[in-house]
SEMAR-791659 format. One record per residue (C-alpha): residue number from 1; residue in one letter; x, y, z. Coordinates in Angstrom, 2 decimals. Example, Ala and Ser with C-alpha at 12.3 -4.5 7.8 and 13.67 -1.06 7.14 Angstrom:
2
1;A;12.30;-4.50;7.80
2;S;13.67;-1.06;7.14
This chain:
119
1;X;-1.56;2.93;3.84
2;X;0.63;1.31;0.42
3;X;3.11;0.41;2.90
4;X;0.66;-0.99;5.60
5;X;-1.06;-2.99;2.18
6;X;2.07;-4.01;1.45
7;X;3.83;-5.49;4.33
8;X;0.37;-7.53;4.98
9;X;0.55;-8.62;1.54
10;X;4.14;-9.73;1.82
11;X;3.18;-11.78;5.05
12;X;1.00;-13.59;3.64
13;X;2.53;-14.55;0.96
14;X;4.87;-16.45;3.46
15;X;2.08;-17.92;4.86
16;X;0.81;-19.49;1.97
17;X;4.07;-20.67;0.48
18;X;4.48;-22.41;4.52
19;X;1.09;-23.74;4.01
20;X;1.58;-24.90;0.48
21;X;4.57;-26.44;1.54
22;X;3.29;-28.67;4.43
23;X;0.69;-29.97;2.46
24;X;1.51;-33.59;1.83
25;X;1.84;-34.32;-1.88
26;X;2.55;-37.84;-3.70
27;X;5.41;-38.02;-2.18
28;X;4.65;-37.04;0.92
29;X;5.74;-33.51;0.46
30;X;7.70;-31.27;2.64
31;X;5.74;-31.92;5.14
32;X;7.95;-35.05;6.53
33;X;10.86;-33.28;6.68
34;X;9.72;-30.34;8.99
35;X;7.97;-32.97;11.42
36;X;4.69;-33.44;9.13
37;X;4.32;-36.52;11.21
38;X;3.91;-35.33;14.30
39;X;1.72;-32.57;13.12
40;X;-0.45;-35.16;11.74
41;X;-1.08;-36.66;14.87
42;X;-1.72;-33.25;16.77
43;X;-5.20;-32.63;14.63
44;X;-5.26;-36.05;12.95
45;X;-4.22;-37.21;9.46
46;X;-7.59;-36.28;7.98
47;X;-8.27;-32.95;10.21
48;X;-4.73;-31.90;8.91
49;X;-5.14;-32.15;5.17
50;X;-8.84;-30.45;5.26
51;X;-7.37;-27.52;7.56
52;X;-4.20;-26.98;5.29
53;X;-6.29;-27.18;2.43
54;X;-9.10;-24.25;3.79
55;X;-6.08;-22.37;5.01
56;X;-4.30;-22.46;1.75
57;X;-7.64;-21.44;-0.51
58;X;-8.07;-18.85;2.05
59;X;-5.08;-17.28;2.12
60;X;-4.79;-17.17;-1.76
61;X;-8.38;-15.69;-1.46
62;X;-7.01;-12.75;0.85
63;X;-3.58;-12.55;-1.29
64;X;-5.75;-12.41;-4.78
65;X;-7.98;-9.42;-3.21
66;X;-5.50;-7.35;-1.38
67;X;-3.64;-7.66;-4.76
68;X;-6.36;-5.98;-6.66
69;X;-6.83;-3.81;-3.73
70;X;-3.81;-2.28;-4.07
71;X;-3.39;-2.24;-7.84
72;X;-6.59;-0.39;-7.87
73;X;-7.00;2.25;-5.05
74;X;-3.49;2.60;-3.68
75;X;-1.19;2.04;-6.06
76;X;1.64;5.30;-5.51
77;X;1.84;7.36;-8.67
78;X;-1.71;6.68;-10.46
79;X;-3.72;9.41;-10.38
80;X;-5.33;10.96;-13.00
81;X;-3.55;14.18;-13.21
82;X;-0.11;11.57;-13.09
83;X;-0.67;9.78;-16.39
84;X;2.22;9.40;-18.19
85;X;2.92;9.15;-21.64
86;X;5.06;6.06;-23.14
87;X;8.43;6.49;-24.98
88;X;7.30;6.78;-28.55
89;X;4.66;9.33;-27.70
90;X;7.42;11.56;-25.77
91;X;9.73;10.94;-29.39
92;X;6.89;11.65;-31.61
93;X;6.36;15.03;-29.81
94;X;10.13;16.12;-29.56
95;X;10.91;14.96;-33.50
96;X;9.93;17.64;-35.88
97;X;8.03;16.04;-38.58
98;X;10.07;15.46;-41.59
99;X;9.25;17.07;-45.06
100;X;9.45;15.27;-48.16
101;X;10.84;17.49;-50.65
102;X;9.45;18.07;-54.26
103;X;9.67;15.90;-57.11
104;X;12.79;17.31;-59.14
105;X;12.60;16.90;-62.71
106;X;14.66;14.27;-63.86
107;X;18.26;15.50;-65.79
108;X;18.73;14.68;-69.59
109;X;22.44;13.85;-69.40
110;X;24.33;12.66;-66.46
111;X;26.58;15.11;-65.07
112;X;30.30;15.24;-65.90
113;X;32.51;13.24;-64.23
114;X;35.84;14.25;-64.67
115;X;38.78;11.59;-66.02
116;X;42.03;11.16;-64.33
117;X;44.83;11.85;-66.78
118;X;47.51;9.03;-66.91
119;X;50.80;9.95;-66.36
């Protein structure tokens, strides 16, 4: 069913970035060079931009949901019993903890060094 989700997902996403694409912008868009023109005149100048419009809100609709769709219900590897834990957790539990050892009472004289002898 994730890979069903998935592919339909994918497909539309093509179909949106098309539709996106033909729209015609300021500069007349992409539209022109695939033969926007003559698609124009097919459904009309006006008919054209209102169905391109509804067809691109729609499809980013249907891409939006089947997104959360799939995040949410069918998403491989997130079940419950499957939660995993992040990096620092897993270090936390592997380090031992680390002891601090007593305060040692402080020396009265430094400790000997001893001197070289010159030769």
């Amino acid at each position: 069913m994730y890979t069903v989700l998935v592919a339909i997902e994918i497909i539309i996403a093509i179909l949106l970035i098309i539709a996106v694409l033909l729209q015609a912008g300021r500069g007349g868009g992409l539209a022109g060079a695939f033969g926007g023109a003559g698609f124009g005149t097919v459904f009309g100048i006006r008919r054209t931009a209102d169905f391109l419009s509804k067809a691109t809100i729609t499809l980013g609709a249907i891409f939006l949901f089947l997104a959360i769709i799939i995040n949410l219900f069918f998403l491989p590897g997130k079940t419950p019993e499957s939660v995993r834990e992040s990096v620092i957790q897993q270090r936390a539990k592997s380090v031992p903890p680390v002891s601090v050892p007593a305060a040692q009472p402080a020396q009265s004289q430094p400790a000997a060094v001893p001197q070289e002898q010159n030769k």
